[in-house]
C-alpha positions in Angstrom: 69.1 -111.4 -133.1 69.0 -114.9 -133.4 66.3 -117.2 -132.1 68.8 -119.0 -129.9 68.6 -115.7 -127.6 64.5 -116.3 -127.5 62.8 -117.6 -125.6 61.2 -120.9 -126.9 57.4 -120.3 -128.0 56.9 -123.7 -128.1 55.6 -125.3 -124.2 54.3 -121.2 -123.8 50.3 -121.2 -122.6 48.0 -117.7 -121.9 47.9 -117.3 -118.0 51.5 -119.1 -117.1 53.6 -117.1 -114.8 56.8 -116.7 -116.9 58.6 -114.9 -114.3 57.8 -112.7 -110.8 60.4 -111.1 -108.2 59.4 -108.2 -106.1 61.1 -105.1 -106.0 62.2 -102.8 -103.0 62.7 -99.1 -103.7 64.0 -96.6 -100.9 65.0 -93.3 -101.0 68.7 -93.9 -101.9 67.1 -95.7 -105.2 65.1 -92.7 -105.8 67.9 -90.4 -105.5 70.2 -92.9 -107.5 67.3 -93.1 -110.2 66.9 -89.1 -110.4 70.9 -88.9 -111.1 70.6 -91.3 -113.8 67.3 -90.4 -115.7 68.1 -86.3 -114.4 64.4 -86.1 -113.3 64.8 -83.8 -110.5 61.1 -83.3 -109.5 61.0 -82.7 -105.9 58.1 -84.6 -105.3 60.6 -87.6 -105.5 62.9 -86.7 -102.3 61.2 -83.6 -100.4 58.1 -84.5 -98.7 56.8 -81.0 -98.1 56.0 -80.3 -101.7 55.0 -83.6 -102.4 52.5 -83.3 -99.8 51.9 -79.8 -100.9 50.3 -80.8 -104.2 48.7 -83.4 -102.5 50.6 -86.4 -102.8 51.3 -88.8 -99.5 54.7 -87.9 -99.7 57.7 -88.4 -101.6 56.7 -91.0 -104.5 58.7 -93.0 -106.7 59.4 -92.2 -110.3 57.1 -93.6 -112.5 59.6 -94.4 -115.3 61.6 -96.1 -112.5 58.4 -97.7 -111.9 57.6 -98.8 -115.2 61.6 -99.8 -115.7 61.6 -102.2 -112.7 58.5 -104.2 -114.4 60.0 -104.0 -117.9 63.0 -105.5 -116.2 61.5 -109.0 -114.7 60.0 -109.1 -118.2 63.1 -108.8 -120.1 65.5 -111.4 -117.3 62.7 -114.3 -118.7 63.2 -113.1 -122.6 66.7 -112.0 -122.3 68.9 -109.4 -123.1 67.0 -107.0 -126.0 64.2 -109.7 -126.3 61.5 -107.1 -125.3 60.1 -105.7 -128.5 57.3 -102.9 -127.1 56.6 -102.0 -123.8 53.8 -100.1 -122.7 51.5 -99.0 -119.5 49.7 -96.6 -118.0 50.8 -95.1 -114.5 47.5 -95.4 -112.0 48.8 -94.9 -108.9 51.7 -93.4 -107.0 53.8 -95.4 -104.8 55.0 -93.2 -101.6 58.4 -94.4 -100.4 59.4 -93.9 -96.7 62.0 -92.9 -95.0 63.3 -94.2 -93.6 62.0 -98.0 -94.8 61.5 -99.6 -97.8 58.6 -99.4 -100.5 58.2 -103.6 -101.9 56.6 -103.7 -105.2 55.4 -107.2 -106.4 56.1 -107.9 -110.1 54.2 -110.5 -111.9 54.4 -111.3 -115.5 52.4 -114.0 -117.2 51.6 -115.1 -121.1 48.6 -112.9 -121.8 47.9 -113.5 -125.5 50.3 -115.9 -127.8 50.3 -115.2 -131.9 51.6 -118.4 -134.2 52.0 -116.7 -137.0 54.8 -114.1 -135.2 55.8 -116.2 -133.3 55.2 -113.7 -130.3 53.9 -113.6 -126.9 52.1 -110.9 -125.4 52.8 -110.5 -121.4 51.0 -109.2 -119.1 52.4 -107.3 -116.5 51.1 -106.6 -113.1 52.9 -104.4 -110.4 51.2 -104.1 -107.1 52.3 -102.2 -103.8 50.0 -102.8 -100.3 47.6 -105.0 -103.1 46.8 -102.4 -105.2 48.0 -102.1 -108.5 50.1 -99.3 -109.8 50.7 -100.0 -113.5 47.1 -99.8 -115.2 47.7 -102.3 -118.8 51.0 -102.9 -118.4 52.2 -105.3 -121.1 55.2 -106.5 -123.3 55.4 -107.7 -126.7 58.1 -111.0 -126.6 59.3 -112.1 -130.2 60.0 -116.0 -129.8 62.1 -118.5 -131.3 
């Protein structure tokens, strides 16, 4: 890839918001997401044995989870500029329905290294305040 597709490392401080956008997840996305990744759990559509194993309902995917914040990462770096990605999940995130669950995205410059030329950001995915993602963070190879 060439460093014109990168995102500049020069101007880059720790602690600067590079990018933030919430996200809203319903139960079509669920179902949309379980087609897609074929994980057919029912704890992500019926709320009877989600609450049966004591969950508040019907949660969210956690890969769809941990795809959403991975995406507002890689629309700043661009396309295949996101070297690692990793997280812990911490919490579920119980999706309504009807409604809408909002998840806030923020990513910011946690750690910069000259000699890579890389920036490490730090990702942080709340819903109702509390964060979801436990050490979520991206590795961002620079130009």
């Amino acid at each position: 890839m060439s460093d014109e597709n990168r995102p500049s490392f020069d101007g880059l401080e720790v602690g600067a918001v590079v990018a933030e956008r919430e996200v809203e997840l319903t139960r079509d996305t669920l179902v949309r997401y379980a087609g897609a990744s074929g994980d057919f759990n029912p704890i992500h559509y019926n709320d009877v044995m989600a609450e049966s194993v004591g969950l508040p309902g019907v949660i969210a995917h956690g890969m769809l989870t941990m795809g959403a914040a991975a995406s507002v990462v890689e629309e700043w770096a661009g396309p295949g500029n996101v070297a690692d990605f990793q997280t812990r999940f911490t919490r579920p995130i119980p999706v309504p329905n009807p409604g809408v669950a909002t998840v806030s995205v923020t990513a910011k410059v946690g750690a910069l290294d000259e000699e890579l030329r890389t920036a490490r950001i730090d990702v942080v995915v709340d819903f109702d305040g509390v964060k979801v993602l436990g050490k979520a963070q991206a590795i961002v190879p620079c130009a």
